[in-house]
Structure formats: C-alpha cells, structure tokens
C-alpha angles and dihedrals in degrees: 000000000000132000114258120240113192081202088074125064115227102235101176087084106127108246122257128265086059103226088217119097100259095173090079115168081253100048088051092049092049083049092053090047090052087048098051085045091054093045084054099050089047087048087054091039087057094056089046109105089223114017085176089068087048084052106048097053088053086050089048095055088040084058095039085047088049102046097052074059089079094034091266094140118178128138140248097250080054088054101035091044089046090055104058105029112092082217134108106272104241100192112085098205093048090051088048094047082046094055087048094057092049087048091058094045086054092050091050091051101050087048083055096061094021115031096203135072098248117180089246087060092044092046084050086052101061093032083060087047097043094040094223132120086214110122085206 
C-alpha cells in the first residue's frame, strides 16, 4: 500500500451517481425499520417534560464527534462540568466543542425561519464558532 499524500487527489473514487442498484428489497426494509425507529424515538420525545434538554445533549456529543475530528479532544465531565458551572471555561478545546453546539442550535433555528443555507447563515455560523461579531 502506498503512502498517502494529502497533496494528491485520489482520483480512482467511483463517480457519483453509483451506476449500481442501490434500492435493493434489503436496503428498503432496513429504510422502513429506521423509519419505524425514528417514529418511536419522536413518540418518546413527545412524552419528555423538556426534549430541548434530550437535544442538546445529542448535539453536545455531535459537536464533541465532530471536533476529535480535528484533533480537538476534551471529555464529557469537561463538558458536563463546563455546562453547569457560572465560571470561565478553562479548558480551550471544551470551549471550542461548546461553541460548536451553540453553533448547531443557531443553524437549527435560522432553518426554522429560513429553510435554505444562505451566506449570511453560514457567516453566523462561524461567527458563533469563532465567538466573534468580524465579518472577516
């Protein structure tokens, strides 16, 4: 196997559409059995006194996911810990995994209102990340 060099693109990906049937009889029963999971967990959401506090805890592990990604590594104690204490967050990556999460709950709200990514949005986005009011 060769060494991989980020310099070169990898140009034996198959191109998309994939010319293969991908809508086997297995592929759509294992749709309809995520479907009827996702109806489920809605159905339980709906009983839960506060589903923000549900969501924000999956969006809190999406941003944490997303940020070891790029090698931003904190815990969930950090996190957990960061959330409910008044004080400074000392810890550089949870403040960054936090910024992410607030970043996700902004997005959701402005699809809410505006169902389309928009450069403003994506501008809001990073300013959010970033935790700055610069438009460069």
């Amino acid at each position: 196997m060769s060494k991989f060099d980020r310099k070169i693109p990898y140009n034996d990906l198959p191109l998309l559409p994939p010319q293969a049937d991908i809508e086997t009889k297995n592929i759509l029963r294992k749709t309809i059995s995520a479907g009827r999971a996702l109806a489920q967990l809605n159905g339980a959401l709906l009983n839960l006194p506060n589903t923000n506090l549900f969501l924000d805890t999956i969006y809190l592990q999406e941003a944490k996911a997303s940020s070891e990604v790029e090698n931003i590594i904190t815990t969930n104690d950090e996190l957990y810990k960061s959330l409910v204490a008044d004080r400074k967050i000392e810890n550089t990556a949870t403040k960054e995994v936090l910024s992410y999460k607030e970043a996700l709950w902004l997005s959701l709200e402005q699809l809410k209102t505006k169902p389309f990514i928009t450069t403003n949005l994506c501008i809001k986005i990073v300013q959010c990340i970033k935790q700055t009011d610069a438009s460069n």
